[in-house]
N, CA, C and O atoms as a MOPAC input file, in Angstrom:
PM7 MOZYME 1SCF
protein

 N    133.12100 1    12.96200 1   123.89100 1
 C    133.73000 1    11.83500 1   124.57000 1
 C    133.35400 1    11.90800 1   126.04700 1
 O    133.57400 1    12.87800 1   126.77200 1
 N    132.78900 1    10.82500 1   126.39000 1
 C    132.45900 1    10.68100 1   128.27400 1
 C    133.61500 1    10.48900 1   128.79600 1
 O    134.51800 1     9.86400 1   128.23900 1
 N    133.69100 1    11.06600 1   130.02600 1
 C    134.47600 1    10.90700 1   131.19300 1
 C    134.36600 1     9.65300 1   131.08300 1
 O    135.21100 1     9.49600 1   131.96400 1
 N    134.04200 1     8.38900 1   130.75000 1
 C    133.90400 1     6.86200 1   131.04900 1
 C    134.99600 1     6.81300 1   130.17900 1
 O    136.09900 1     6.38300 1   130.51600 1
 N    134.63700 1     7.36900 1   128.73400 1
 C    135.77000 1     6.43300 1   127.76400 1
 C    137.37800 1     6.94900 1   127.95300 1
 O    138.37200 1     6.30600 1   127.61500 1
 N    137.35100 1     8.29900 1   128.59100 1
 C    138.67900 1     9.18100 1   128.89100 1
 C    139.56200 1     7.92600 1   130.10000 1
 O    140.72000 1     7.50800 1   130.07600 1
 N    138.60400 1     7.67700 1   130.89800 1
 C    139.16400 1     6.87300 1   132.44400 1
 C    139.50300 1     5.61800 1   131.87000 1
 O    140.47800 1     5.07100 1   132.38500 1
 N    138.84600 1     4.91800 1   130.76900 1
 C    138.97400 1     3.60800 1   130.01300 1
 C    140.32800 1     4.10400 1   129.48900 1
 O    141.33900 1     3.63600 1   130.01500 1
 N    140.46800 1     5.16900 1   128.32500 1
 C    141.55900 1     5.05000 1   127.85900 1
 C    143.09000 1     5.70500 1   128.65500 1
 O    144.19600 1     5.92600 1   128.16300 1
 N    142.56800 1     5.88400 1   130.07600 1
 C    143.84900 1     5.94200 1   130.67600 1
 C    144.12000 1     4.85900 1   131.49300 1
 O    145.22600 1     4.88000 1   132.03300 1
 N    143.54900 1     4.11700 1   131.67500 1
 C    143.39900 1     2.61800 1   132.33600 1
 C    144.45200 1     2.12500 1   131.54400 1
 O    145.63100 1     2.05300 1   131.89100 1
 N    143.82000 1     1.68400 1   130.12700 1
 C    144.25700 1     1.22600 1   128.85900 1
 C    145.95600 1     1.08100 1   128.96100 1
 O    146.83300 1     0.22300 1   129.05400 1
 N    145.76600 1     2.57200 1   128.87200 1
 C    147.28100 1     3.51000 1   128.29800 1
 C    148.76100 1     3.01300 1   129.41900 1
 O    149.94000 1     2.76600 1   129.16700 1
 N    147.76800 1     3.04400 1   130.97500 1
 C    148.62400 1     3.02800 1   132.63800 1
 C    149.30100 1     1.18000 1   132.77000 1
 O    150.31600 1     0.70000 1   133.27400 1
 N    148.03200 1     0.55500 1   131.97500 1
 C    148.53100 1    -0.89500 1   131.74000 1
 C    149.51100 1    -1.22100 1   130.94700 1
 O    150.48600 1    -1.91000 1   131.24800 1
 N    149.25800 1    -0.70400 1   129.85500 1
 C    150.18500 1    -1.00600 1   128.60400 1
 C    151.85100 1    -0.72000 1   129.07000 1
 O    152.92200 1    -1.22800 1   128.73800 1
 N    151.45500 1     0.33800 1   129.98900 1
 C    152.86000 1     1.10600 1   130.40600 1
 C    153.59900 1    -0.01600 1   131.55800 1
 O    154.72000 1    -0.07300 1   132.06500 1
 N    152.62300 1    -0.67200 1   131.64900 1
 C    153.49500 1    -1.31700 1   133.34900 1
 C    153.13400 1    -1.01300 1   135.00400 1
 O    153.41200 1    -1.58800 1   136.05700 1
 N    152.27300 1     0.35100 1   134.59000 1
 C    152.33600 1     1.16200 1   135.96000 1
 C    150.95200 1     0.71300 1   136.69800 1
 O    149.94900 1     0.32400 1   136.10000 1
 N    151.10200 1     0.85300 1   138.23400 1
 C    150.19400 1     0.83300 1   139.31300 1
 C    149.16400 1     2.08500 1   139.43000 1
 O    149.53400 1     3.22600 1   139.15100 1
 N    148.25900 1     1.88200 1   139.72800 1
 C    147.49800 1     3.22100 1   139.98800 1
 C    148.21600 1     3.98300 1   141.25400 1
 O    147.88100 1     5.13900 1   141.51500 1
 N    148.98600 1     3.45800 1   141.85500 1
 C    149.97800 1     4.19300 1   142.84200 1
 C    151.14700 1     4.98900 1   142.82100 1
 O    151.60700 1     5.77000 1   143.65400 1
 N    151.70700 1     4.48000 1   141.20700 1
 C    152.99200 1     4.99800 1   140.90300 1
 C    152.45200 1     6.13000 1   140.36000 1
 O    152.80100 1     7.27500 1   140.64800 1
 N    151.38400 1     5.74100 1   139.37400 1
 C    150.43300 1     6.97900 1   139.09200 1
 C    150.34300 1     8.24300 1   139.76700 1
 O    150.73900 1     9.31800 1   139.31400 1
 N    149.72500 1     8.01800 1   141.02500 1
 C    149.46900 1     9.11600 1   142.22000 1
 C    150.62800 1     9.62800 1   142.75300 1
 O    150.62700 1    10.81700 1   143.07400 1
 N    151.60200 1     8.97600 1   142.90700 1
 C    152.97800 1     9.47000 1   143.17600 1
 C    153.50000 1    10.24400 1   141.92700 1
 O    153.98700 1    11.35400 1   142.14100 1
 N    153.46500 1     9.90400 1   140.99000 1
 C    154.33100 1    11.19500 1   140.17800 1
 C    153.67000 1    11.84500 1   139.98700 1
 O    154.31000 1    12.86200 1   139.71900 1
 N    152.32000 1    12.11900 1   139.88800 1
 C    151.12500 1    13.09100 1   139.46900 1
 C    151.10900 1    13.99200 1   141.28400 1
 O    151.13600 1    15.21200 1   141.44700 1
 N    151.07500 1    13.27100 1   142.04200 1
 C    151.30800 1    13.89900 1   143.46400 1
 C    150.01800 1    14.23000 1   144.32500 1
 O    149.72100 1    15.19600 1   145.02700 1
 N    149.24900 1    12.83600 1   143.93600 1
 C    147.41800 1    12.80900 1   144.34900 1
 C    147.53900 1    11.69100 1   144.69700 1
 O    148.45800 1    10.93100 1   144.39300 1
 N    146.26400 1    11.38300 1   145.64000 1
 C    146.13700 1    10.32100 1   146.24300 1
 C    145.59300 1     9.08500 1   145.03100 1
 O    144.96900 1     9.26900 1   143.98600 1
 N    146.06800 1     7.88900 1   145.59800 1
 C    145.45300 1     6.73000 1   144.22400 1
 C    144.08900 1     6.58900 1   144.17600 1
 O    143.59000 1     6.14300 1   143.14300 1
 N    143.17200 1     6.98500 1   145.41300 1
 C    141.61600 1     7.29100 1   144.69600 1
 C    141.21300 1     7.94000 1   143.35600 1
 O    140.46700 1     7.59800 1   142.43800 1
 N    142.33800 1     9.47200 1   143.70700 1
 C    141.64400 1    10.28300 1   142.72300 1
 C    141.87600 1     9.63500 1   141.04600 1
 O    141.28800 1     9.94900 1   140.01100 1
 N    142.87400 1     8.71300 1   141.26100 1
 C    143.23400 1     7.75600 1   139.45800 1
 C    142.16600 1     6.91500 1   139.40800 1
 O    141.67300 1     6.61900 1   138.32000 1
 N    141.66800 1     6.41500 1   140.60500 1
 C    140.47600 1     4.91300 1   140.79400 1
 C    139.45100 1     6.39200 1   140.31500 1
 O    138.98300 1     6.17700 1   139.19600 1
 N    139.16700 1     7.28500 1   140.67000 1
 C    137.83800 1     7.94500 1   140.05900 1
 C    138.09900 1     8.36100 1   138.57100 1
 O    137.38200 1     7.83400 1   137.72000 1
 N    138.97500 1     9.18100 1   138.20900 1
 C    139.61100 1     9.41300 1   137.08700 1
 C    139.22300 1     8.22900 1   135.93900 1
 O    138.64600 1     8.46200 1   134.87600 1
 N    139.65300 1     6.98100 1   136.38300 1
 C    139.90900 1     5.71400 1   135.54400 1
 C    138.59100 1     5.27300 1   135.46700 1
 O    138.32300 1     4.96800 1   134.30500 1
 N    137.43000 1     5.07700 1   136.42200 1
 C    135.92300 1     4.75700 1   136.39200 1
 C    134.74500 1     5.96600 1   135.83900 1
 O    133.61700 1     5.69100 1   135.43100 1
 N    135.29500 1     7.25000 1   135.93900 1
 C    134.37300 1     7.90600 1   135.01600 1
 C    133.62800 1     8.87500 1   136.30400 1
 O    132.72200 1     9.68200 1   136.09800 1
 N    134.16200 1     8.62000 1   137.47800 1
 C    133.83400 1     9.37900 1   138.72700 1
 C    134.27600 1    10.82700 1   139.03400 1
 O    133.68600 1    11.60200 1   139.78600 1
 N    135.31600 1    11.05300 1   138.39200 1
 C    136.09900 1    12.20600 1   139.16200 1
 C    135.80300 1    13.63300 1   138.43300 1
 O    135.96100 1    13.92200 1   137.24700 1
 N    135.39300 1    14.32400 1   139.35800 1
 C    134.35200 1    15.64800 1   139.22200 1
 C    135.82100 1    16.95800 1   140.11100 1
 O    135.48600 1    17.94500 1   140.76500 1
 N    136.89500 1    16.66400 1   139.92700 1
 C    137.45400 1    17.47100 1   140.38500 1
 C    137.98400 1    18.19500 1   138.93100 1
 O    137.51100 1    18.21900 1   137.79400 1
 N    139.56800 1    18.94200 1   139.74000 1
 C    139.98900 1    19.95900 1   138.54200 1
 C    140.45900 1    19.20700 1   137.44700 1
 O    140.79300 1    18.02400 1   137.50700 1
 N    140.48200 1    20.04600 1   136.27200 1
 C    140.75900 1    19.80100 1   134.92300 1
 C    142.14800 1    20.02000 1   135.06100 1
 O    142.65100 1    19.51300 1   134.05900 1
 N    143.02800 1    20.50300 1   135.76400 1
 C    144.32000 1    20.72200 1   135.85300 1
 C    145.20800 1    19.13400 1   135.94300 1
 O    146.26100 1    18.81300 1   135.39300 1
 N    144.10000 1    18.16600 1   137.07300 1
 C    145.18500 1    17.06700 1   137.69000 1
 C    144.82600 1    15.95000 1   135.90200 1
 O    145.68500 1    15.48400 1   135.15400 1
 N    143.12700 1    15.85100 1   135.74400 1
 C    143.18500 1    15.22100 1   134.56300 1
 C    143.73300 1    15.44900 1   133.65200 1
 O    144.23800 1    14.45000 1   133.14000 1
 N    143.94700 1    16.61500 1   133.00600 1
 C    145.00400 1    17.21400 1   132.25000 1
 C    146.76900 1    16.43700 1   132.18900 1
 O    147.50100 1    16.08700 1   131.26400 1
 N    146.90100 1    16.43100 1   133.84100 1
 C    148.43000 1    15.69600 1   133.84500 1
 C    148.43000 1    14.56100 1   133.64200 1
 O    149.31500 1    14.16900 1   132.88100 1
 N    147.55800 1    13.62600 1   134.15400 1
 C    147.16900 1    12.29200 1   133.85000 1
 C    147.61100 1    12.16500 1   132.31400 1
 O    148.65100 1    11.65400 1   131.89700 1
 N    146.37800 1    12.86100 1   131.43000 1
 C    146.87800 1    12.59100 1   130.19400 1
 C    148.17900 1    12.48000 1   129.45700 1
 O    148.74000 1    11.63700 1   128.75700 1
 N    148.37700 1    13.46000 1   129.82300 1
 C    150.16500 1    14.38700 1   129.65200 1
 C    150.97300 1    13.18000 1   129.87100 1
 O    151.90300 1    12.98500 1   129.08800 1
 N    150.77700 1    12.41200 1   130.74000 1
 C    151.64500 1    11.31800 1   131.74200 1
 C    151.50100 1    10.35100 1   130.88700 1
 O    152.45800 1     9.57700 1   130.89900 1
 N    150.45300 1    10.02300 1   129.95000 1
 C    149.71000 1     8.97000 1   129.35700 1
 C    150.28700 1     9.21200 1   127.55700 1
 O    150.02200 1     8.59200 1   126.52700 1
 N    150.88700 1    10.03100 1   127.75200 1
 C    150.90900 1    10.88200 1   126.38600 1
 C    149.94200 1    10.64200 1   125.23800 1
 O    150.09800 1     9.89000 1   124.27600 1
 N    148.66300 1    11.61800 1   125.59700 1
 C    147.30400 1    11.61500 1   125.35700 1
 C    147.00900 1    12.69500 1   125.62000 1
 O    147.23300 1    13.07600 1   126.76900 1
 N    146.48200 1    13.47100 1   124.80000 1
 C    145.57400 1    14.69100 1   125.31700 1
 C    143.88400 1    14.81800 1   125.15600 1
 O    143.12100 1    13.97700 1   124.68000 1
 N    143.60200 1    15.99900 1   125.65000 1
 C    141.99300 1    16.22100 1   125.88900 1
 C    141.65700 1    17.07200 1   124.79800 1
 O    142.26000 1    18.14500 1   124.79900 1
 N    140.62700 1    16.82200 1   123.60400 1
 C    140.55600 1    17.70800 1   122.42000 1
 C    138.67300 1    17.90600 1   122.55400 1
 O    137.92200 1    16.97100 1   122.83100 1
 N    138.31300 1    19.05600 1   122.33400 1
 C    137.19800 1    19.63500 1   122.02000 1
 C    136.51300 1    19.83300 1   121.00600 1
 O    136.79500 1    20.81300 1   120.31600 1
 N    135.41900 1    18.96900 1   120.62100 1
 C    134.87300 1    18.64700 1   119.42300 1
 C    133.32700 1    19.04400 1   119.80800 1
 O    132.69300 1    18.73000 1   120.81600 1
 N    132.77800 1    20.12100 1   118.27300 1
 C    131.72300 1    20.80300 1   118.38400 1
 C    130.42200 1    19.10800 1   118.38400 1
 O    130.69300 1    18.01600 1   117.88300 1
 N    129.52700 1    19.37000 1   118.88100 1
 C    128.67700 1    17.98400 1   119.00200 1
 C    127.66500 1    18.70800 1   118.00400 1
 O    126.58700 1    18.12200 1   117.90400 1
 N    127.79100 1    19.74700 1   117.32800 1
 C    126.36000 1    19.66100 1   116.25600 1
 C    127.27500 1    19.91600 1   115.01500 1
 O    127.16200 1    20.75300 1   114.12000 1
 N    128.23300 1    18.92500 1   115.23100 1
 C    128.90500 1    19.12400 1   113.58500 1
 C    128.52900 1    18.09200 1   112.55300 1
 O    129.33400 1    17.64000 1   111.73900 1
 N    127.10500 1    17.70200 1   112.64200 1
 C    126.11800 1    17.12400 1   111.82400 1
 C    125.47500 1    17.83700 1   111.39800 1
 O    124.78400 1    18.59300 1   112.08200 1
 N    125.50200 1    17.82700 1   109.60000 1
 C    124.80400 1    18.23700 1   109.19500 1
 C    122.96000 1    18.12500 1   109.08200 1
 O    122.45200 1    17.02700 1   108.85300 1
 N    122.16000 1    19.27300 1   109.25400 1
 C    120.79000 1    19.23800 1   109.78400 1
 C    120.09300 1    18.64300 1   108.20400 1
 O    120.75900 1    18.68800 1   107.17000 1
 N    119.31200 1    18.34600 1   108.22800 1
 C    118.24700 1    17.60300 1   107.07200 1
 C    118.34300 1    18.51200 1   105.90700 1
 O    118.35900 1    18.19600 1   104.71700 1
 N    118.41300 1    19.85300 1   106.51300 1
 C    118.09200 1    21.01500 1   105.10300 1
 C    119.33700 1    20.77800 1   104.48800 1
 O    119.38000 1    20.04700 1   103.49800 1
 N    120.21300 1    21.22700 1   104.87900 1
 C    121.40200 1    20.78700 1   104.37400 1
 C    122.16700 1    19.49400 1   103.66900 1
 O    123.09200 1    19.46900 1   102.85700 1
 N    121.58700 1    18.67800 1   104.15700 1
 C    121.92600 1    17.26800 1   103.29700 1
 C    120.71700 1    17.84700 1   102.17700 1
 O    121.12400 1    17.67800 1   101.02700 1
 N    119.69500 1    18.31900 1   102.21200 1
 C    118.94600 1    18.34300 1   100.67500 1
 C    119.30500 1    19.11600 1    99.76600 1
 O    119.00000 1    19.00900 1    98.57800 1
 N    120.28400 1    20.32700 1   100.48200 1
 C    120.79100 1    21.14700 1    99.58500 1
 C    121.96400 1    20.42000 1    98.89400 1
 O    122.72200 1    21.08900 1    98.19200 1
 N    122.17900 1    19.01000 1    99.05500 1
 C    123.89700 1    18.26200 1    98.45400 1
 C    123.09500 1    17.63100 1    97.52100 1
 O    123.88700 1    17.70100 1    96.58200 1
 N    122.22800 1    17.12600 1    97.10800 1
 C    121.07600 1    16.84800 1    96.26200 1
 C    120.40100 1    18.09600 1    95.28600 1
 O    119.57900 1    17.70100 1    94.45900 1
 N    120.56400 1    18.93400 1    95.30600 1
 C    120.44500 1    19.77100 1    94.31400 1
 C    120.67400 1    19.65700 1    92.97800 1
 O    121.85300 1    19.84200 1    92.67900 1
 N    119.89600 1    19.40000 1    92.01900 1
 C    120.61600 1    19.84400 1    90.60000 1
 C    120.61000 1    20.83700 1    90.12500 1
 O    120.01300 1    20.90900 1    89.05100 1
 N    121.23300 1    22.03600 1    90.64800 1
 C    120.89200 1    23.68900 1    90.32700 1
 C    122.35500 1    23.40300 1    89.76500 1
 O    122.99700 1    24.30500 1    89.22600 1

């Protein structure tokens, strides 16, 4: 998942809720840039403040292996008639 679609779905999440990107920064306790970078796919800071964001969003951040596709040999071995 890109940092684009994470900032989309806290955009998403901050609307649905009612809230300002300000009220945001106030209970999180960061300036409202760092939500404007956060929310556009910009923000290269700690994993601690995005972390709360989510938390705030009630949403979390999950880690998914990217070669959990199976390789060619392997789909031929599901074709087997042994």
């Amino acid at each position: 998942m890109s940092r684009e679609s994470i900032g989309n779905q806290l955009k998403s999440e901050r609307k649905r809720r009612g809230m300002s990107q300000n009220e945001v920064a106030i209970t999180l306790k960061t300036a409202r840039p760092r939500i404007s970078q956060i929310e556009n796919g910009r923000y290269q800071g700690s994993l601690q403040l995005l972390e709360r964001y989510l938390i705030l969003m009630g949403l979390e951040l999950t880690a998914t292996p990217t070669n959990s596709r199976p390789t060619l040999d392997e789909l031929g071995s599901v074709y087997d008639d042994d």
